[in-house]
C-alpha positions as CSV (number, residue, x, y, z in Angstrom):
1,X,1.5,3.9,-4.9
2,X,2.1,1.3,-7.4
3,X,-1.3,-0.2,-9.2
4,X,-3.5,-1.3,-12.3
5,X,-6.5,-0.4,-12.4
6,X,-9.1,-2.3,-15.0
7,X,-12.3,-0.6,-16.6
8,X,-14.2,-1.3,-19.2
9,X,-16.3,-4.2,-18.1
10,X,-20.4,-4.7,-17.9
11,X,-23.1,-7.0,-19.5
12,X,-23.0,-7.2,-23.0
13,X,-25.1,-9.8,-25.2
14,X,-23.5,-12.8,-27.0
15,X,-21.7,-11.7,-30.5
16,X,-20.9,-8.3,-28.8
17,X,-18.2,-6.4,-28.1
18,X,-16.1,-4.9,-25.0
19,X,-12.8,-3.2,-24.6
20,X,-11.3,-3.4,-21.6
21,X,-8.1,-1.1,-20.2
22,X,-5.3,-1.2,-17.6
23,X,-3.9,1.8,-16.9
24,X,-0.8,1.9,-14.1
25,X,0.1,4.6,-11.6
26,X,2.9,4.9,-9.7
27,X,5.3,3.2,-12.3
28,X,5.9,2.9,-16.0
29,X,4.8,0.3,-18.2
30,X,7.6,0.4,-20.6
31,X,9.6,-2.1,-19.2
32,X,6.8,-4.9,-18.7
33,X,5.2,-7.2,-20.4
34,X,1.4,-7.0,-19.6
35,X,-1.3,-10.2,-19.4
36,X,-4.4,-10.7,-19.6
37,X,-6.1,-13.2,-17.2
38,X,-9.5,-14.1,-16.7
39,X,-11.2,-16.5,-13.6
40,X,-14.5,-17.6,-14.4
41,X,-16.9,-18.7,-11.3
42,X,-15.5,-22.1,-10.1
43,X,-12.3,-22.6,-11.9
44,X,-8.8,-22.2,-12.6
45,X,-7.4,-18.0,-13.5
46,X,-6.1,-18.6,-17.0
47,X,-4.1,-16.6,-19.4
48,X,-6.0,-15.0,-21.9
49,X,-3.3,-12.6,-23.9
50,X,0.1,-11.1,-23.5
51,X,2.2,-8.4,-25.1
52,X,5.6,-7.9,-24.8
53,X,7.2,-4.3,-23.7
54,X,7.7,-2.5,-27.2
55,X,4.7,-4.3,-28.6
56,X,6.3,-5.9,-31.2
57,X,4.9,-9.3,-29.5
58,X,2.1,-10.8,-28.9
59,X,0.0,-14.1,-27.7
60,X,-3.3,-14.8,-27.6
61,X,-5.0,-18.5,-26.0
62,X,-6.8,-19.8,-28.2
63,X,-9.6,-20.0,-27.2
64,X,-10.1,-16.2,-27.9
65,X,-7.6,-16.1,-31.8
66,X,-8.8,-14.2,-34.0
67,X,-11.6,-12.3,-31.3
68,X,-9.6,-10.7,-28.7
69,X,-6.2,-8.1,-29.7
70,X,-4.2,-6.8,-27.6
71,X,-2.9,-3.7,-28.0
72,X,-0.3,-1.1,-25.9
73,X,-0.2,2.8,-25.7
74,X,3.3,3.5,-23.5
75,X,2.8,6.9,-23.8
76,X,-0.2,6.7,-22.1
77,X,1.1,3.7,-19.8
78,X,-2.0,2.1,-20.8
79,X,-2.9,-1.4,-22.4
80,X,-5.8,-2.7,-23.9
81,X,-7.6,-5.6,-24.6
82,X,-10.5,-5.5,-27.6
83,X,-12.9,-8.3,-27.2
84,X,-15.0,-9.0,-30.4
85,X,-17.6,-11.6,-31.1
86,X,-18.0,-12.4,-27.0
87,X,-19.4,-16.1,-26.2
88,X,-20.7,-16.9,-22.9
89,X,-17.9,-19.1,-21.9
90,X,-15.9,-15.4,-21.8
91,X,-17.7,-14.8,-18.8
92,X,-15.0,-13.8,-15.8
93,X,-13.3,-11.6,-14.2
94,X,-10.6,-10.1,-16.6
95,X,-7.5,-9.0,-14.8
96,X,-4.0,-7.1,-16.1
97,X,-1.0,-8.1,-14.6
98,X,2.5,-7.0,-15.4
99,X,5.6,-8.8,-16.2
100,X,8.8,-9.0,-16.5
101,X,9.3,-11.8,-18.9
102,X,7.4,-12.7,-22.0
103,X,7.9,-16.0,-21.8
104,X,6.5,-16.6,-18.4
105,X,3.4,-14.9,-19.5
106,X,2.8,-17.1,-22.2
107,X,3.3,-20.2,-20.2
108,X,0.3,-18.0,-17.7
109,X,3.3,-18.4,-15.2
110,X,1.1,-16.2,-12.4
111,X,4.1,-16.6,-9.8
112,X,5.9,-14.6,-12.9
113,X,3.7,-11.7,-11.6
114,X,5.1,-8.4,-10.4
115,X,1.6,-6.8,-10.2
116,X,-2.1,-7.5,-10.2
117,X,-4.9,-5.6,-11.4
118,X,-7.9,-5.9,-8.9
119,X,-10.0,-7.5,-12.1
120,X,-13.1,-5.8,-13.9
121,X,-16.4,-8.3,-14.4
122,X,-17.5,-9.0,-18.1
123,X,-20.8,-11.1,-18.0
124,X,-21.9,-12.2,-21.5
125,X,-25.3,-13.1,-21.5
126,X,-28.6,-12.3,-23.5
């Protein structure tokens, strides 16, 4: 059975910090880029991050440069998303999503999507 699965949300106060994971079963990473999208209450899923297949890319919106990084672990078919210095408006449910093209997940193409994560909830708040 092919998924992602998320951890690594919760409540955490403003200035914090979270890291989130995706971990897939049932098929290997290596060949896909993997996204980052977030959906706050009321609006629009949005692109958040992306890295490419070796890692050697990566993309951030920017409204999170310079506090969120990306990172991958192939070996462990595993990517992850550090989130430093969390504001409120970060509020959302955080989804992974895998790829196969680079450049559709920097243009948040989310009909570029071969699979969803069922989201994790990060709630910044004090």
């Amino acid at each position: 059975q092919v998924q992602l699965v998320e951890s690594g949300g919760g409540l955490v106060q403003p200035g914090g910090s979270l890291r989130l994971s995706c971990a897939a079963s049932g098929f290997t990473l290596d060949y896909y880029t993997i996204g980052w999208f977030r959906q706050a209450p009321g609006k629009e899923r949005e692109g958040v991050s992306c890295i490419s297949s070796s890692g050697g890319n990566t993309y951030y919106a920017d409204s999170v440069k310079g506090r969120f990084t990306i990172s991958r672990d192939n070996a462990k078919n595993t990517v992850y998303l550090q989130m430093n210095s969390l504001k409120p408006e970060d509020t959302a449910v955080y989804y992974c999503a895998a790829l196969g093209s680079y450049r559709l997940c920097m243009l948040q193409a989310v009909y570029g999507v071969d699979y969803w994560g069922e989201g994790t909830l990060v709630t910044v708040s004090s």
